[in-house]
TORFI-306950 format. One record per residue (C-alpha): residue number from 1; x negated, z negated, y negated. Coordinates in steps of 0.001 Angstrom, whole numbers. Layout:
<atoms>
ATOM  resi       px       pz       py
ATOM   NUM        X        Z        Y
...
</atoms>
This chain:
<atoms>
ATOM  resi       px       pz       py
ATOM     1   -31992    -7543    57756
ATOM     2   -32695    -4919    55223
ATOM     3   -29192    -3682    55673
ATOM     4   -27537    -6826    54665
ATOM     5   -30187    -7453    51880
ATOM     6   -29500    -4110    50162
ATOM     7   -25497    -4628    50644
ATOM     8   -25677    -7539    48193
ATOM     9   -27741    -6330    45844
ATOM    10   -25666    -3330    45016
ATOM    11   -22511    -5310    44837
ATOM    12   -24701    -7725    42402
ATOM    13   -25306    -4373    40079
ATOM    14   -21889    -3183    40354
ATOM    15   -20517    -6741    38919
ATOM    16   -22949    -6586    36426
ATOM    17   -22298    -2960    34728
ATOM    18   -18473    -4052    35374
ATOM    19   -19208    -7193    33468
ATOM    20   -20700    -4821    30597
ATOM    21   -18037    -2567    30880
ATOM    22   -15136    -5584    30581
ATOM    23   -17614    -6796    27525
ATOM    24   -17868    -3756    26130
ATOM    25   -14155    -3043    26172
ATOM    26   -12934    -6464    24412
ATOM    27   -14550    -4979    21146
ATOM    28   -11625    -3776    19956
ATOM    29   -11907    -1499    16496
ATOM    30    -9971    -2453    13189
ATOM    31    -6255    -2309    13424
ATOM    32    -3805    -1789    10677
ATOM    33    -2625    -4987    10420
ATOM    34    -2123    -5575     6962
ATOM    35     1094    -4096     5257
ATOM    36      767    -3283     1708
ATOM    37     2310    -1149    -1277
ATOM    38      188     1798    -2847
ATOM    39      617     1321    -7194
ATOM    40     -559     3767    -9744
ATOM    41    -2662     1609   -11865
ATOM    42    -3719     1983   -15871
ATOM    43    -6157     4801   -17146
ATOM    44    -8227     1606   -16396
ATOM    45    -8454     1942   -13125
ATOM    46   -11138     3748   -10959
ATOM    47   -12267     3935    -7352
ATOM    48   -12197     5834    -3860
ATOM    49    -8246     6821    -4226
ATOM    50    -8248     7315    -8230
ATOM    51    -6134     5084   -10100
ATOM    52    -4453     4204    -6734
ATOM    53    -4550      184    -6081
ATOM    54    -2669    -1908    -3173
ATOM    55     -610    -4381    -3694
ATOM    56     -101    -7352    -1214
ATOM    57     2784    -9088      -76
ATOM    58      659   -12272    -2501
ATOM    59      897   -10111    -5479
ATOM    60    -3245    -9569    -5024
ATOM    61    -4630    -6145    -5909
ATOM    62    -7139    -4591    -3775
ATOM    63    -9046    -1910    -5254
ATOM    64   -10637      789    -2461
ATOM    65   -14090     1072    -3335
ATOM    66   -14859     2937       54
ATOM    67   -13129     4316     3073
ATOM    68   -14668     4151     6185
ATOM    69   -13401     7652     6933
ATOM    70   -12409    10784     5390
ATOM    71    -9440    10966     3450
ATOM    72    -7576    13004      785
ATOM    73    -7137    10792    -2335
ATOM    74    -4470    12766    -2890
ATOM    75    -2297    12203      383
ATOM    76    -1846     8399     -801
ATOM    77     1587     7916    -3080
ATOM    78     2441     5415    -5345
ATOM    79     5289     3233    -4224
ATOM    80     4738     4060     -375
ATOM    81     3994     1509     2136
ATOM    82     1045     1203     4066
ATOM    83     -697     -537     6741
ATOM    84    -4429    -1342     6474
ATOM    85    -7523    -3221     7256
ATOM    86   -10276    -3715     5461
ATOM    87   -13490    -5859     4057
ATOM    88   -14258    -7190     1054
ATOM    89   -17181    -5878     -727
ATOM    90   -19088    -6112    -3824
ATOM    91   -18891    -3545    -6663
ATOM    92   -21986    -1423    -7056
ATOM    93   -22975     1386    -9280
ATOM    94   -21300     4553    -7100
ATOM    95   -18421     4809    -9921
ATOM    96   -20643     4123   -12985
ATOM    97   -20365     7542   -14897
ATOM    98   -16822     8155   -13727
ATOM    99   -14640     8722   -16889
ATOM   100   -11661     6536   -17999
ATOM   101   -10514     4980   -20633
ATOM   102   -11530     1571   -22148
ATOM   103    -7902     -307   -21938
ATOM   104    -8623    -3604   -20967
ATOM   105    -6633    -3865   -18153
ATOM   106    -6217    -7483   -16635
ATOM   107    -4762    -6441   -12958
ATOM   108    -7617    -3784   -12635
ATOM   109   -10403    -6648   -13781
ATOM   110    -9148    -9151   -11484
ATOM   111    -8720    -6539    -8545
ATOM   112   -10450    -7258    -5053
ATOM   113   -12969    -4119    -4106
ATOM   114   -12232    -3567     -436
ATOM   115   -13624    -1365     1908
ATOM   116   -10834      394     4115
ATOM   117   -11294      801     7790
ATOM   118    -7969     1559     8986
ATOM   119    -4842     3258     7009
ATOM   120    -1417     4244     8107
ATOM   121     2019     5149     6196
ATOM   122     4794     2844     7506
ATOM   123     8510     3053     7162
ATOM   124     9778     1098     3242
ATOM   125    13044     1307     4296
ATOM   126    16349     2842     4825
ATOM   127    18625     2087     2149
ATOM   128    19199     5287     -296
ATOM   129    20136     5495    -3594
ATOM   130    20208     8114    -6345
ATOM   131    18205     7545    -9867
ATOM   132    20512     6909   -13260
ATOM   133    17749     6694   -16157
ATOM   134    19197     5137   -19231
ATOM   135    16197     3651   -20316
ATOM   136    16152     5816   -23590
ATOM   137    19671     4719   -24452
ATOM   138    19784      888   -23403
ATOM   139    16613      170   -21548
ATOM   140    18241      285   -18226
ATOM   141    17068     2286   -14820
ATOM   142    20030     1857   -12240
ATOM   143    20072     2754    -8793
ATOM   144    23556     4114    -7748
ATOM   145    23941     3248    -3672
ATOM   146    26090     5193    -1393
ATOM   147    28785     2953    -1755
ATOM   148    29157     3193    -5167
ATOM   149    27547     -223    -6324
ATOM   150    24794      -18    -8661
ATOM   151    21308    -1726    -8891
ATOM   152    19157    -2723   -11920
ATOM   153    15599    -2394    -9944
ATOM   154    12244    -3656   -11017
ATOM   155    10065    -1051   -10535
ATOM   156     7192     -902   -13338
ATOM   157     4904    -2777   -10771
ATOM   158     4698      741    -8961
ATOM   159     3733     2718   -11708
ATOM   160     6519     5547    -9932
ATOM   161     7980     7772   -12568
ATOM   162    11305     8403   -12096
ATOM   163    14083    10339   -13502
ATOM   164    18148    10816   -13166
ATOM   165    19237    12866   -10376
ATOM   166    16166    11473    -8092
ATOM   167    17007    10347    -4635
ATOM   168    14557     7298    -3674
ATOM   169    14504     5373     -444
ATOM   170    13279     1680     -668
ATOM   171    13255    -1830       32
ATOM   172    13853    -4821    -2124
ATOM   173    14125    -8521    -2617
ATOM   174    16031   -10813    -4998
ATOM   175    14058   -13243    -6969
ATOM   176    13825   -15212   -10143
ATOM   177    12624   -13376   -12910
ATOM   178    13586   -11369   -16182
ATOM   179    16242    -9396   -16459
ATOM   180    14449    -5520   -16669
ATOM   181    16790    -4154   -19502
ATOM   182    20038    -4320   -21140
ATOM   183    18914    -7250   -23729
ATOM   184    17653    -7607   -26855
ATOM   185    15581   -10912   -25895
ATOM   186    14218   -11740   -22715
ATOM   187    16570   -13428   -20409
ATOM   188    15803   -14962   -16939
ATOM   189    17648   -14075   -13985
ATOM   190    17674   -12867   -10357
ATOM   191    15479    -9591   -10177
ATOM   192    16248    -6628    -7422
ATOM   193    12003    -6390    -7594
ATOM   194    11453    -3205    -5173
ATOM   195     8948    -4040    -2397
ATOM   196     8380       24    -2155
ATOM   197    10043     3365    -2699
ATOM   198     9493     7288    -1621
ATOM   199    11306    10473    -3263
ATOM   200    13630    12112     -950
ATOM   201    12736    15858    -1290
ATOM   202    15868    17422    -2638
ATOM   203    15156    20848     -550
ATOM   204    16114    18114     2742
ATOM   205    18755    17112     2028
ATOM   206    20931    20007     1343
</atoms>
């Protein structure tokens, strides 16, 4: 009898630290769910990555006021995409003697402090094109494509600096909006508003 008794019993653990185990398992950490566009910001802006903001697909900034690991500041570019998770959090008093200027800057005000738990660099895109700056002659920033055809891109959401001769990869959308150069008065129009953007190092591609 103490044979079958004991039989059970250890079958009744076993399910038990399996049942943990299963339990334990369905706690999955934080994914990098949310894809987003890395902007340079104002002088205004402060934080765990700089002057270094996210954009959302809502048009929402989210400012990282803490990472939940380490990271070089550095390593994150303007106009790259990402993919993220993070929290919501409330501003405290970690960035209080950090210098920068006193622009009042309406998109850094009305940013979201987030905490980031997961990042990753994602693919913008794979259409190329080669940088024509005439903004000191008639306002205009073109991007020449490989067939030839040219594109008047929105970019000052990035806060990118570019300059002739620079070969960019990106992604973009056509919308409603004002015409970026070329005009004395503002006229409204559909937009080629760039979704993201990365240099193409030169040294690569000869």
């Amino acid at each position: 009898m103490q044979i079958f008794m004991i039989k059970p019993l250890k079958v009744g653990l076993l399910a038990i630290v399996l049942l943990a185990s299963c339990k334990k398992a369905s706690i999955q950490p934080d994914t990098c769910t949310q894809e987003v566009t890395a902007v340079a910001m104002s002088c205004a802006a402060y934080g765990a990555l700089n002057n270094i903001y996210f954009l959302t697909e809502e048009d929402k900034h989210l400012q990282p006021w803490e990472i939940a690991f380490p990271i070089n500041a550095n390593q994150i570019k303007a106009g790259k995409r990402y993919a993220i998770a993070y929290q919501a959090v409330k501003r405290d008093q970690r960035y209080q003697d950090l210098m920068r200027c006193m622009l009042y800057d309406e998109k850094v005000e009305n940013a979201i402090p987030v905490k980031i738990t997961c990042l990753k660099e994602v693919e913008c895109g794979h259409l190329e094109a080669t940088v024509n700056d005439m903004r000191p002659v008639d306002g205009c920033l073109e991007f020449i494509l490989a067939n030839g055809e040219s594109l008047l891109p929105e970019v000052s959401h990035l806060g990118v600096v570019l300059e002739s001769g620079d070969k960019v990869k990106f992604s973009y959308v056509i919308q409603e909006g004002i015409i970026p150069c070329g005009t004395r008065r503002p006229v409204h129009g559909r937009v080629a508003k760039v979704i993201c953007l990365e240099k193409i190092d030169k040294t690569k591609t000869n």
